[in-house]
Every structure is written in C-alpha cells, then in structure tokens.
N, C-alpha and C positions, 0 to 999 in steps of 0.2 A: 479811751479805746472803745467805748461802751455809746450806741445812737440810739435814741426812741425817735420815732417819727411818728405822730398820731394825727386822722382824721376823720371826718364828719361831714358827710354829704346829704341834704336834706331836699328832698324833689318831689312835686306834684307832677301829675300826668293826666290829661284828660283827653278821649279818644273817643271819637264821634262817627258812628256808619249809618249811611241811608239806603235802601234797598227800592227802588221805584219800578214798579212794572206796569202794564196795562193794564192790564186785568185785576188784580189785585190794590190793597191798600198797600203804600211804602211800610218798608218793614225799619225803624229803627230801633241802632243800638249804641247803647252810651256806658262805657266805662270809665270809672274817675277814682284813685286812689295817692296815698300820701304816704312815700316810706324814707328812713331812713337809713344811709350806707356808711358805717360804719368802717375804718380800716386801723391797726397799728402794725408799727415796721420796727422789730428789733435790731440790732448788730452791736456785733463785738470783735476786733481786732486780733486774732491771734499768735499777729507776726505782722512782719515787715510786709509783706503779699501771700497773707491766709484772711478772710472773712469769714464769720458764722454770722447767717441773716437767720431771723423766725417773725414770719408774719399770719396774717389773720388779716381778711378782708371780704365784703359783703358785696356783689357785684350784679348789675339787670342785664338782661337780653331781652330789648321789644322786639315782638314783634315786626316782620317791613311790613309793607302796604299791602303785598301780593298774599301775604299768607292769612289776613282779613278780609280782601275785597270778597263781597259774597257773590259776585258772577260765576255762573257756570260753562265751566269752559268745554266745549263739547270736541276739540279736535281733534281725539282720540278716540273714537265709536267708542269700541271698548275697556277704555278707561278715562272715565270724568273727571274732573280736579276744579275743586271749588274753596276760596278760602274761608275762615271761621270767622267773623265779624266778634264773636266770646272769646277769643284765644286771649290769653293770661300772657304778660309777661314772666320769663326766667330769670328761677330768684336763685342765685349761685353763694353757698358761702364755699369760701377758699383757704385751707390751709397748708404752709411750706415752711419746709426746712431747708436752706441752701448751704454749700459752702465751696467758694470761690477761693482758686489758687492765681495769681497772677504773677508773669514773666514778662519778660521785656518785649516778646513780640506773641505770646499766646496767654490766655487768658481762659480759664475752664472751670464753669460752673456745674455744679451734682446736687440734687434737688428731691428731696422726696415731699409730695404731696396729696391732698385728699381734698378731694371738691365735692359738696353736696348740690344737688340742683331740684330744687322744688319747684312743680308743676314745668318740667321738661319738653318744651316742644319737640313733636315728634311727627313724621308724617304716618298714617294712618290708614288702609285701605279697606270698605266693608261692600258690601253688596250695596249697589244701586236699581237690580233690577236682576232679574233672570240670566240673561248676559252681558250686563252690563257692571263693572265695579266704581266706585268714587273715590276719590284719596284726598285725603282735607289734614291739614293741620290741628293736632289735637295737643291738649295738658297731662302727657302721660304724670302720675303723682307726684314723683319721684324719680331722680337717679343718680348715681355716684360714681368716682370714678377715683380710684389709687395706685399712685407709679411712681416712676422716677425716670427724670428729666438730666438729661445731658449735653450742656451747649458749650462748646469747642471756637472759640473764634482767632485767626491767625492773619497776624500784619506779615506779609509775607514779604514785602517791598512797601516804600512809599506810595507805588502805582498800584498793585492788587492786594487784596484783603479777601479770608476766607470765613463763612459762619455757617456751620454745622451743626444741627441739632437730633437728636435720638430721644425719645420717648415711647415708654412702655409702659402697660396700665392693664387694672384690673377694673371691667364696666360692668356694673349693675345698674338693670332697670326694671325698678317695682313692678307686679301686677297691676292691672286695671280691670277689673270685673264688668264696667260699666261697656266698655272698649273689649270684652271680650281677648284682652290680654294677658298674660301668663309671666311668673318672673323670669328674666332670663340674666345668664351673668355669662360673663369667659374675657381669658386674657386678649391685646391689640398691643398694636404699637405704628407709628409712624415714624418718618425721619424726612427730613430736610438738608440741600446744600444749595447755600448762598455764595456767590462771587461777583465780589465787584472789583473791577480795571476800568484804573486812571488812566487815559491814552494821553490826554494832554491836559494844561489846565483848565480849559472851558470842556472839555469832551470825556464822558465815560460811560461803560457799559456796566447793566447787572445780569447775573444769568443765574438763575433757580430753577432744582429740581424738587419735588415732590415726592411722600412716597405716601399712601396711608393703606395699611395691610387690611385683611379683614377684618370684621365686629361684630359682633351679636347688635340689634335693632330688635325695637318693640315685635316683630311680626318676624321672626326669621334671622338671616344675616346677612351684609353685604359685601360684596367681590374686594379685592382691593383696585382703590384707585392711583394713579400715579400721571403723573405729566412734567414738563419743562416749559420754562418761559422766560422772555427774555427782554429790557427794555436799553435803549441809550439815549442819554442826556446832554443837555448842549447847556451849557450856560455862560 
C-alpha cells in the first residue's frame, strides 16, 4: 500500500545575448550555470479508493526570448518595455499534501501546498524619463505562495467528461530595496472549468473557462482576469 517514487534531474544551461548598434560598441551577455532538480513522491493506500500522496519537488522557470531581448520597444510613447538580457531563471521549490478519493465516475483531489520561488520574475516599472516610464523584467528576491487546491473531475458519459479546479492562496513577495520595492502579501484565488465532448469517434470538442481574481504584484495589485476558449479536434 505504501509508493516512493524518487528523482534526480541534472541540467546545464547556457544563454548568449548580443547587443549591436551603430553608434556604440556591441553590448554582450553570457549566462552559464549547473543545477540540480531534485524530487520525491510519497503514497499510501488508505482504502479501496482513498490515497494520501506527500511530495517535495525542485522546479525552473527560464526565462522566453522576449523578456531578455534587449531591444527597446518604443510603441507606447509613454510606456517603453525593454527585456533584461541578466534575468535569472525561477528557482521554485514545491511542497504538497494531497488526498484523493475515487468513484466510479468522479474522482476529487484536496491539496494543501507551499511553494517557495527564489529570484521571481516580475514585471517592473521605474522612470525612463520625465514622461516617460520603462517596464523590464526584473529578479524580485523572493516569493511564496500557500493554499489549497481542489480538483473535481467527472465522467459524465462515455461522450463528455468534466475538470474543474478551485485554488486559494496566501502570496508573499519579499521587498527589494534595490527596485525600490516594499513587501507585500494578501489572500487570491483562481478557478477553472474544463469540458470535453466526444461527438463521434474521430471528432470532439473542448471548452474552458477561466477565472483568476485579484492579487497583490511587486508595484500595487492586479484586476481580475477571466476568459473562455474553445478548440475541436478531428482525428
């Protein structure tokens, strides 16, 4: 009744930017570093259709291309955006508690977890000018986040299947003095619904909604965002 699952992820990364203007000497920048990703996966059985999982897991966030390219993007008069060729990947460790009940057609996991994220990319706006502001991708120190997680999935038929998810969380993000940043914390939460229908055996559709409520950010807080979207598949 009792599973270990243990691994070990070992990765180089090296990341090369040129900067070329006319006037100027090219500006290069070279990042090279060597980490290891550590993860283990507990479980134990405590019924016919009860599971207790507990894991521990070490995970990156690079950087894309856009949030290093150091061009400066002028199409905004009043707000520049340029990326950071120094941005740090996000170093996340992850800890979870889960415990899954299963039925013969629904299936419902409850989850409490704490994720630490060191050197947090964050977008960042300072003065570029008189009236003019810049917004560049920056390494806020620090930041965390603790909640619990509720995913709900139901076979409702052969043909449609439903996946619904709710999360709530408490986000903290360190100051940065450097960035003229301040700590801030407060509660968020997000939810999702998933549905997918089988129309026939080569043809089905998905459709998901969104939701993600407000949150505290390095500089203030942001609105909630929410949408719908929908794709179908031929096979």
């Amino acid at each position: 009744n009792f599973g270990i699952q243990v691994g070990l992820r070992f990765e180089g990364t090296i990341i090369r930017t040129q900067l070329t203007q006319t006037d100027t000497l090219p500006q290069n920048n070279e990042q090279n570093y060597l980490r290891l990703y550590p993860s283990i996966f507990l479980s134990e059985k405590l019924g016919e259709n009860q599971t207790l999982k507990l894991s521990y897991s070490r995970r990156v966030t690079r950087p894309r291309g856009f949030m290093i390219s150091p061009f400066l993007d002028r199409s905004d008069p009043l707000n520049y955006r340029q990326g950071n060729p120094l941005l740090l990947p996000q170093d996340i460790h992850s800890f979870e508690l889960s415990y899954i009940n299963y039925w013969k057609s629904l299936t419902l996991t409850s989850s409490l977890y704490y994720r630490l994220t060191n050197d947090n990319i964050q977008r960042i706006t300072l003065p570029y000018s008189a009236e003019i502001s810049l917004t560049q991708f920056e390494n806020v120190k620090s930041s965390s986040n603790a909640g619990y997680e509720l995913i709900a999935k139901l076979s409702a038929s052969n043909a449609i299947d439903f996946t619904a998810n709710l999360n709530v969380y408490y986000k903290n993000i360190s100051g940065d003095p450097s960035l003229g940043i301040t700590a801030t914390s407060g509660f968020a939460w997000n939810a999702n619904l998933t549905a997918n229908i089988k129309a026939t055996k080569a043809l089905s559709f998905q459709l998901r909604g969104d939701y993600q409520g407000p949150q505290v950010i390095p500089q203030g807080s942001a609105e909630a965002i929410y949408g719908t979207d929908g794709g179908v598949r031929y096979d």
